[in-house]
ROPAKE-339569 format. One record per residue (C-alpha): x, y, z. Coordinates in steps of 0.1 Angstrom, whole numbers, plus 5000, padded with zeros to 4 digits. Example, Ala and Ser with C-alpha at 12.3 -4.5 7.8 and 13.67 -1.06 7.14 Angstrom:
<atoms>
- 5123|4955|5078
- 5137|4989|5071
</atoms>
This chain:
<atoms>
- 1445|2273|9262
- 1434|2312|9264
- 1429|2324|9301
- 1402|2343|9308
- 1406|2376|9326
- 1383|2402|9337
- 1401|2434|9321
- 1408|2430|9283
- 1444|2427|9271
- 1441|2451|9243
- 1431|2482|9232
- 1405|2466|9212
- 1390|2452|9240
- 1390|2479|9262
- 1372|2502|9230
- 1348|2471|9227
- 1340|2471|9265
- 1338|2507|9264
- 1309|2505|9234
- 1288|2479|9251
- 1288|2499|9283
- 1274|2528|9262
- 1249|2511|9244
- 1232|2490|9273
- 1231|2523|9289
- 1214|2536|9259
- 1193|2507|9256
- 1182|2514|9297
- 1172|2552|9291
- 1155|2540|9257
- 1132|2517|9274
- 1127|2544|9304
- 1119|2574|9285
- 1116|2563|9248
- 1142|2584|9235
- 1177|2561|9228
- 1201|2594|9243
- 1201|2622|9269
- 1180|2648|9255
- 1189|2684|9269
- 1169|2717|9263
- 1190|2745|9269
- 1170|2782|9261
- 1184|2814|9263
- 1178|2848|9268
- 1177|2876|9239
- 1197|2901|9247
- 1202|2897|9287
- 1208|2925|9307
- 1233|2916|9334
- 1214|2922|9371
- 1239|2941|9399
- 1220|2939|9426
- 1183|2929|9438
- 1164|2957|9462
- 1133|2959|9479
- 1109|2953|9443
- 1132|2966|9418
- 1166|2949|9402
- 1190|2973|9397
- 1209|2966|9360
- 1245|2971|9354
- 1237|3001|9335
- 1219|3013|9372
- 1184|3010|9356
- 1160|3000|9385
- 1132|2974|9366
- 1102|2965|9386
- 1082|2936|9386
- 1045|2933|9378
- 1023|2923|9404
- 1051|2919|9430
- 1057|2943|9457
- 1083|2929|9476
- 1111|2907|9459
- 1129|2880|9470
- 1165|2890|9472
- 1177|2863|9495
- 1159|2834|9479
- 1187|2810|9465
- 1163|2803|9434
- 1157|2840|9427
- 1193|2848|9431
- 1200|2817|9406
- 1173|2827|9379
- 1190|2865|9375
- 1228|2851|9371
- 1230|2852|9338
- 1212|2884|9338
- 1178|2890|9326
- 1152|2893|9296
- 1131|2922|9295
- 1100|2923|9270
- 1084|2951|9256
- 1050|2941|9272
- 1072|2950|9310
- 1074|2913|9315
- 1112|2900|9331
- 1125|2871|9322
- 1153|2847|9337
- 1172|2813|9335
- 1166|2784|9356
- 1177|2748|9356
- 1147|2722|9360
- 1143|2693|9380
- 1139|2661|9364
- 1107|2650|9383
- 1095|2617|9361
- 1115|2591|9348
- 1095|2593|9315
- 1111|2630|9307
- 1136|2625|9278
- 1155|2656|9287
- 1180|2648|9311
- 1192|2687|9315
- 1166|2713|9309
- 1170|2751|9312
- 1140|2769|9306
- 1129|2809|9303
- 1113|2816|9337
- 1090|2846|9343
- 1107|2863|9372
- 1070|2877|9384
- 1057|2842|9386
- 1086|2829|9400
- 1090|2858|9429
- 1051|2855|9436
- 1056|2813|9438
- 1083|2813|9468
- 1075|2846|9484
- 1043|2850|9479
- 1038|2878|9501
- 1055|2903|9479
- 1023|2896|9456
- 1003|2926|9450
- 0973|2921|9466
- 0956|2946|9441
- 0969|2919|9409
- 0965|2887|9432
- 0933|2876|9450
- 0942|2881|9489
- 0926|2843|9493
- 0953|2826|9471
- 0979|2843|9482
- 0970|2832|9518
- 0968|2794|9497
- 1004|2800|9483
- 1021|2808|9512
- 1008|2775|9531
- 1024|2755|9502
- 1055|2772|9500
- 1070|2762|9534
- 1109|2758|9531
- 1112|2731|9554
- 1086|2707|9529
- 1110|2715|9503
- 1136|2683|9513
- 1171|2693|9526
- 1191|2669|9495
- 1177|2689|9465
- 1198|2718|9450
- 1181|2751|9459
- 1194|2769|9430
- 1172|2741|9409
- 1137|2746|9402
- 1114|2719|9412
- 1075|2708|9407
- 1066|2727|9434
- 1076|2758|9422
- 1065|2752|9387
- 1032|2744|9401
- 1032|2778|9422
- 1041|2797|9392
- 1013|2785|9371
- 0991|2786|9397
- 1001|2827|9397
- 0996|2827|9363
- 0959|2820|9363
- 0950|2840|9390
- 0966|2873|9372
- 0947|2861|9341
- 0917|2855|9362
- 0919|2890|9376
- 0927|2911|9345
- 0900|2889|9332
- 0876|2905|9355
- 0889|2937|9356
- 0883|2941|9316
- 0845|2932|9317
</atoms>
């Protein structure tokens, strides 16, 4: 009579064990996000230029050009998302727009992509968590005044990762964008 035992005998076993595991586990994240694996969407940067050091509104590039934001007077420096999003240096477009890395939070179950790294405008971004660096010349006084009561670091939860952009942010950033397109809007007519 064969004994059963909880851990297989052979190697055969162990590789079958091994493949079931896998595939109920792909089975699970199938059924929660309709995608049968981890999806990740990793972007990069063209041609980064690595950041030395951020002061007052400019970052200061290896080569020691000083780049300044639009629409933000005051960055910032000491914000561990900021200071996250230039790492790997920075993208800067001909139009004077900065660009920078950031890692997503996975806020829904239903997102298929498990690790996301996405382009992140550095003027949106600044403007989002401080947003009293926002020129108030670019930026209607009133939502600024509405961004700063939503940015509050203590509503931010103290087990996230700082260095991890979350919905709030996102939401901030977006909420920056339509206001600058709102004002240059106005300012053309």
């Amino acid at each position: 009579m064969r004994k059963l035992s909880l851990f297989p005998s052979s190697l055969w076993g162990w590789i079958r064990g091994a493949v079931s595991v896998c595939l109920a586990l792909m089975l699970m994240h199938f059924a929660i996000t309709g995608s049968p694996i981890p999806l990740w969407h990793l972007e990069k940067l063209s041609a980064p230029e690595p950041v030395q050091a951020i002061q007052g509104n400019v970052l200061v590039l290896a080569d020691g050009r000083e780049v300044r934001l639009p629409w933000i007077k005051e960055l910032p420096k000491d914000h561990p998302l900021f200071q996250a999003a230039v790492q790997e240096g920075v993208e800067i477009r001909s139009d004077g727009r900065v660009f920078g890395l950031l890692w997503m939070e996975r806020y829904c179950g239903n997102d298929p992509y498990l690790w996301k790294r996405l382009k992140i405008d550095l003027s949106e971004l600044a403007g989002a968590i401080h947003p009293e660096g926002l020129d108030t010349m670019q930026v209607n006084p009133e939502a600024i005044v509405s961004l700063a009561k939503n940015t509050d670091p203590q509503t931010r939860g103290s087990n996230r990762n700082p260095t991890v952009c979350s919905l709030r942010e996102l939401s901030g950033m977006q909420r920056i964008r339509r206001q600058v397109e709102h004002v240059s809007k106005v300012q053309g007519e």
